[in-house]
C-alpha positions as CSV (number, residue, x, y, z in Angstrom):
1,X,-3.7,-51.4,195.3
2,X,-0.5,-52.9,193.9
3,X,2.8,-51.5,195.9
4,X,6.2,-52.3,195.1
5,X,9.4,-50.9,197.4
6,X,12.6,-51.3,195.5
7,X,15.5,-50.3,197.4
8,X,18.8,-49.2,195.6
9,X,22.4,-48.0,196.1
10,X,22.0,-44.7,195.5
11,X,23.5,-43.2,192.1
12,X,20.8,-44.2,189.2
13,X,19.5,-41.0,187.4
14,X,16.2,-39.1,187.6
15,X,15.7,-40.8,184.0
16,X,16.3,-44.0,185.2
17,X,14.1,-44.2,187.9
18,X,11.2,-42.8,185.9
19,X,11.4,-46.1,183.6
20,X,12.1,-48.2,186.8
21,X,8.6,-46.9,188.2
22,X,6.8,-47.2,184.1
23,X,8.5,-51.0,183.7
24,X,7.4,-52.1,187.3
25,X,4.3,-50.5,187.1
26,X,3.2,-51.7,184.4
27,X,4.6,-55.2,185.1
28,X,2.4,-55.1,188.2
29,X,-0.5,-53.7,186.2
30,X,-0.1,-56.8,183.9
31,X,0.5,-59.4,186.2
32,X,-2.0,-59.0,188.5
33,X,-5.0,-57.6,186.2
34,X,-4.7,-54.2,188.2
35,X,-5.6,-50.8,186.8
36,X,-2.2,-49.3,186.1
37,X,-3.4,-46.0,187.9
38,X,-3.8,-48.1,190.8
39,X,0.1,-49.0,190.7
40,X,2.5,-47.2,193.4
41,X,6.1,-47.6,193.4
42,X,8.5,-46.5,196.1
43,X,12.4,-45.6,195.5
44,X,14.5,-45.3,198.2
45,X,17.9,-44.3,197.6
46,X,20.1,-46.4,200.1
47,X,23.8,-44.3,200.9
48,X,26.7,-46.5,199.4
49,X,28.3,-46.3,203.0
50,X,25.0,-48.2,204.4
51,X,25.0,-50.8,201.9
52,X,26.8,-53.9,202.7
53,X,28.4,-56.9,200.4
54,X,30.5,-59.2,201.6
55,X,31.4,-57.7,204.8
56,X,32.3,-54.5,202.8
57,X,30.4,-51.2,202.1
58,X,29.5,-50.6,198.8
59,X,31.7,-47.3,198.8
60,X,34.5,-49.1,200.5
61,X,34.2,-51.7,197.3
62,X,34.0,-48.7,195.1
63,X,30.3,-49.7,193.7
């Protein structure tokens, strides 16, 4: 069964993490010959105040 975990700063829309899951899924689907009903795909929203770049939070950066 093809997983993927895709972390991201939290903010994207409802909508945009329903294509996320069909584009990845179906990418896995494809690139590994998998039934696409097999895919799984997990979102997790990371806080912009946990979320570091460049020694800086993302909220601090304004991201």
């Amino acid at each position: 069964m093809p997983f993927a975990q895709i972390y991201l700063i939290e903010g994207r829309s409802d909508e945009q993490k329903k294509v996320l899951i069909e584009k990845v899924s179906a990418a896995m689907a494809e690139a590994l010959g998998a039934p696409l009903e097999n895919t799984r795909v997990w979102i997790q929203d990371v806080p912009k105040a946990q979320w570091g770049i460049g020694g800086k939070t993302a909220k601090d950066l304004g991201r």
